[in-house]
N, C-alpha and C positions, 0 to 999 in steps of 0.2 A: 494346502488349499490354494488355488490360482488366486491372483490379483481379482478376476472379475468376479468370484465365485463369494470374495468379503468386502465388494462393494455395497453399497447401499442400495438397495433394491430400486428406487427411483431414481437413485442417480446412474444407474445403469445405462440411460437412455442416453446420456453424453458420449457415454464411450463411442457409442455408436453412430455419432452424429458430427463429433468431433473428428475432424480434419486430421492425419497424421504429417507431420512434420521431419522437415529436415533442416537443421541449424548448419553451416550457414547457407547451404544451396537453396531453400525456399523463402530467403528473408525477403527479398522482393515482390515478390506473389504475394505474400501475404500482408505486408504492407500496403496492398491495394485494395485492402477492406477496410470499409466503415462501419464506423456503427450503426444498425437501425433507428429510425427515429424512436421519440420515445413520448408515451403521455406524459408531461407534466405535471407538475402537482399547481395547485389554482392557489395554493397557500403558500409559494416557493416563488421568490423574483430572481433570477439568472440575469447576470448581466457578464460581458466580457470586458476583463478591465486590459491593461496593457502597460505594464513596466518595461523597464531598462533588466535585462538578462547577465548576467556575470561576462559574458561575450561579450556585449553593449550592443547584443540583438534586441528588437521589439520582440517583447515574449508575453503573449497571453496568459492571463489569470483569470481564472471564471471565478465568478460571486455569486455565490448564492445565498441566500439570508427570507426571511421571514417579511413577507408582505405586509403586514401587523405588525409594526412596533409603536411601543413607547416612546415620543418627541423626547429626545435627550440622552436616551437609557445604552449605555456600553455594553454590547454582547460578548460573550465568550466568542472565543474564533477557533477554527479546527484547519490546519493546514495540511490536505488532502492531497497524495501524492499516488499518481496511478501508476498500477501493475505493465509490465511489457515486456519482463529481463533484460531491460536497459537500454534494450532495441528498439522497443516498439510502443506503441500506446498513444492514449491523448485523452486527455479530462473529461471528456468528451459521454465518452463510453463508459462511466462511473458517476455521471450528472446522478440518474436515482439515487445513488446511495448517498450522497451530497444533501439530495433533498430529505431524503432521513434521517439524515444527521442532523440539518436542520429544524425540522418536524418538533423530535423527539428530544435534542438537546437544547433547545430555543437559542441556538448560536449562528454564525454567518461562517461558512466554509471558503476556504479559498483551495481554487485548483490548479496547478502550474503545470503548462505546455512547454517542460525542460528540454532541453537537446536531448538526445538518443545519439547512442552508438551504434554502427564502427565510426560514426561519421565526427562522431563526438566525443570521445571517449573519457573516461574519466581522468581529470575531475569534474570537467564541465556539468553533466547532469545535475550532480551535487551542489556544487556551486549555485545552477539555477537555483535550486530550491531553498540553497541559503541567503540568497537576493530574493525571491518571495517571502523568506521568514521576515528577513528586517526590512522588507516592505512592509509589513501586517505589523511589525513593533513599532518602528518610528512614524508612520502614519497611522498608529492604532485611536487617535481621535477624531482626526478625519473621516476612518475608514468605518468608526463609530462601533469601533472593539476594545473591549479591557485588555487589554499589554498585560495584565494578571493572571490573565487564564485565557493564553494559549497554548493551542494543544496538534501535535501533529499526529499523522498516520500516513499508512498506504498496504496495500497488500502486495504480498509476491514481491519483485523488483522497489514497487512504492514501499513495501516493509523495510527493506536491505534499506534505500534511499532516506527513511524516517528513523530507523537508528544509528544509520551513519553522522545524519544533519541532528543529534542530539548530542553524539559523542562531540562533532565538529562546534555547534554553540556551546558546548560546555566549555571545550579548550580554550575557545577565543573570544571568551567571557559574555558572550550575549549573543542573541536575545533569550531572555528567557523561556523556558518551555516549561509550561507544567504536568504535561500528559504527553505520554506518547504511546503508541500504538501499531505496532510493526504484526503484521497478523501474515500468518505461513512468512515468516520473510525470508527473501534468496540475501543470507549471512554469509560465506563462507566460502569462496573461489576453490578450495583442494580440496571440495568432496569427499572426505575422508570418512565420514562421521557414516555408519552400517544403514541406515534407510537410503543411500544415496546408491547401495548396492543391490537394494531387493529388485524382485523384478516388479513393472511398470507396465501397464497397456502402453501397446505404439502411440494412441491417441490425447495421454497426458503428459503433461512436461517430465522429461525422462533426463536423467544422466550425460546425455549424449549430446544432447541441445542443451543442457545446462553446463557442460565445460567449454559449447561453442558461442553461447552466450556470452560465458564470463572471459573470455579470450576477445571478445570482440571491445568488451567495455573495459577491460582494465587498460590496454593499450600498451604506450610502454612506459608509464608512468604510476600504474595503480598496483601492482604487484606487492604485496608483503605490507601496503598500507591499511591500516583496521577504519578508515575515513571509505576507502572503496570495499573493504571486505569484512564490515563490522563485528563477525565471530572470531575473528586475529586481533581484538581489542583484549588489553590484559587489566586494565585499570576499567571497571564499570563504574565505579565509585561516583557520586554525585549527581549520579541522572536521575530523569524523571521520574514520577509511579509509571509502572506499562502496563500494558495488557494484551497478551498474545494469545495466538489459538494457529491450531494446526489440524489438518486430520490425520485419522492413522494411515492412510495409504498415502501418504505424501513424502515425497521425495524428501523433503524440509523436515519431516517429523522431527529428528533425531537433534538437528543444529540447533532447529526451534526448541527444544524441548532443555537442550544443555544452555541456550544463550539464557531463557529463563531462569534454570539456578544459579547462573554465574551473576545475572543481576539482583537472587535472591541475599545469595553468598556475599555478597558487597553492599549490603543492608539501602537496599532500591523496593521499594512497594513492589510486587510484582503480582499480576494474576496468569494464571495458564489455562486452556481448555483445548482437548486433545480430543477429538471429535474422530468415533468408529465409525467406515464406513463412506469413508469424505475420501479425497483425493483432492488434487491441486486447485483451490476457488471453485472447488465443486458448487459450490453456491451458486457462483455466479453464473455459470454456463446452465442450471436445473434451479432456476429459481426457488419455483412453486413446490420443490419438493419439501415433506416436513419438514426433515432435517436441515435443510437449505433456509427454510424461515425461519429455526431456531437457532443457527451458526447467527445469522441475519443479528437477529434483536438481541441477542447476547452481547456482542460487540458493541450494536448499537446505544444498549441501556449502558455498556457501561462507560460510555463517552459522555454519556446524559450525565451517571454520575459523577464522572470526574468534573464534568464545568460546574455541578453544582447544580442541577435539575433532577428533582424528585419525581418519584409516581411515573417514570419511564418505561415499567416492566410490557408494560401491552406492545400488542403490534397494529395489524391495520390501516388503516388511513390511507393517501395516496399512495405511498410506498411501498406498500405492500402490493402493491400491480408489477411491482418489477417485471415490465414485459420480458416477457420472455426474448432474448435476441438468437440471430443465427447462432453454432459457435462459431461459421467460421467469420463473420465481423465482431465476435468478440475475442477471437485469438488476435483478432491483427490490435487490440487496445490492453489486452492482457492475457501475452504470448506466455507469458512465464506460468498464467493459471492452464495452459494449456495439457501451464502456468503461467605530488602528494599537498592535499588541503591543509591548512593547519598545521600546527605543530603536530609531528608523529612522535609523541614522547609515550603514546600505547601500542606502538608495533615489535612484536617477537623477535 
């Protein structure tokens, strides 16, 4: 059977609308898309905060959190790390699902505007995001978050970036994480693993852009370390509960689907969900499709239930308007949906 022929019938409509790409000759082009704007949610306050970056750049962190709170009350916080294959992206063009997270796990999300490579290349990215963690820890009274239940994620590149920064807080003893959430995440630089071989529509993240990808962000520092390439991690031991999800047309199936046992196998909470008929954040580019709403609140409820919030299972609400965007201003924020730090005492 062809690739298009066991896609998902509504998600069919992406193939066709999505942009084909060339890594690295169209990174420029594409990088000159934005995101469409987006309805808001009226129960969701966004604000842009602005730390000090591993660089000792001004580096945007957007907040989002619950208009409605409690005078006094610590929320759970979720540090939200967006897709791009390490190229590309910005918080920006992943604000709805922020606000869903918000919504439904009554927690305040933080979204970091990390470097991207070539220009940046690993460890920087990383790094940002491990200067946003222990911003949201050591200011977590401030910032009016429980330091007990924080929890990270990101999709695609923000997955690779949220089980790198869990391996890397674990080694250099803090901050703590209690959840983490790496969903399709780009693990593994040698593509070695048989879904990285099947064949791909030109119009989703394929093989070809994922070695030109990973060639841009490792640089010449990140090679053979499991901090840039988390599936070369040999000690899982210690980490968070996670929760991942991949589809089966996705390039990621396979890495995703071994990184999951290897963090079963090292006695790590783990959930998986391996979604027929999906391709790379097929979600996000076909919103409104069923299966798009049920990827959707699957992840979402179980973030809800990791902070500790009940009665999550519904959907609805603001969030569920996920306007639909172009794809191609959501390739340029999550190219990857299209698709050494620390001590290296877990590299092969």
């Amino acid at each position: 059977m062809s690739f298009r022929s066991r896609v998902d019938a509504e998600l069919r409509e992406g193939l066709d609308i999505l942009p084909v790409l060339k890594l690295p000759d169209d990174l420029d082009e594409v990088r000159k898309f934005s995101p469409l704007p987006r309805e808001k949610a009226s129960d969701v306050r966004e604000t842009d905060l602005y730390i000090q970056g591993a660089g000792g750049q001004n580096m945007l962190l957007k907040r989002f959190e619950p208009v409605e709170q409690t005078p006094g009350e610590l929320l759970p916080a979720v540090l939200w790390i967006h897709g791009g294959g390490y190229i590309l992206g910005h918080p920006e063009a992943e604000g709805a699902l922020c606000e869903q997270f918000v919504q439904k796990a009554g927690c305040i999300v933080f979204a970091p505007d990390y470097r991207l490579a070539p220009e940046h290349p690993y460890p920087a990215p990383l790094e940002d995001c491990y200067a946003a963690l222990s911003h949201m820890a050591n200011e977590a009274e401030s910032l009016g978050i429980d330091a007990s239940r924080i929890a990270i994620g990101g999709g695609s590149a923000g997955g690779g970036l949220a089980a790198a920064l869990a391996l890397l807080a674990r080694d250099r003893g803090g901050p703590s994480i209690c959840f983490q959430m790496p969903l399709y995440p780009m693990l593994d630089d040698r593509n070695e693993a048989p879904s990285t071989y099947e064949e791909m529509d030109p119009a989703v993240w394929n093989r070809e852009n994922n070695q030109a990808a990973w060639r841009m962000y490792l640089g010449e520092h990140g090679e053979g370390s499991p901090y840039a390439a988390p599936g070369r991690a040999v000690d899982l031991k210690g980490l968070p509960p996670a929760y991942l999800c991949v589809g089966q047309m996705d390039l990621f199936r396979d890495e995703t689907i071994s990184y999951a046992a290897r963090l079963a196998q090292a006695d790590v909470d783990v959930e998986l969900h391996v979604h027929p008929g999906c391709y790379h954040a097929s979600e996000l580019f076909i919103p409104d499709a069923a299966i798009s709403r049920r990827v959707r609140l699957e992840y979402v409820a179980a973030m809800a239930r990791a902070l500790g919030k009940s009665g999550t299972t519904g959907g609805g609400d603001a969030q569920e308007r996920h306007t639909s965007t172009s794809a191609s201003a959501a390739m340029s924020q999550t190219i990857s949906a299209s698709t050494s730090a620390g001590t290296d005492n877990n590299q092969n």
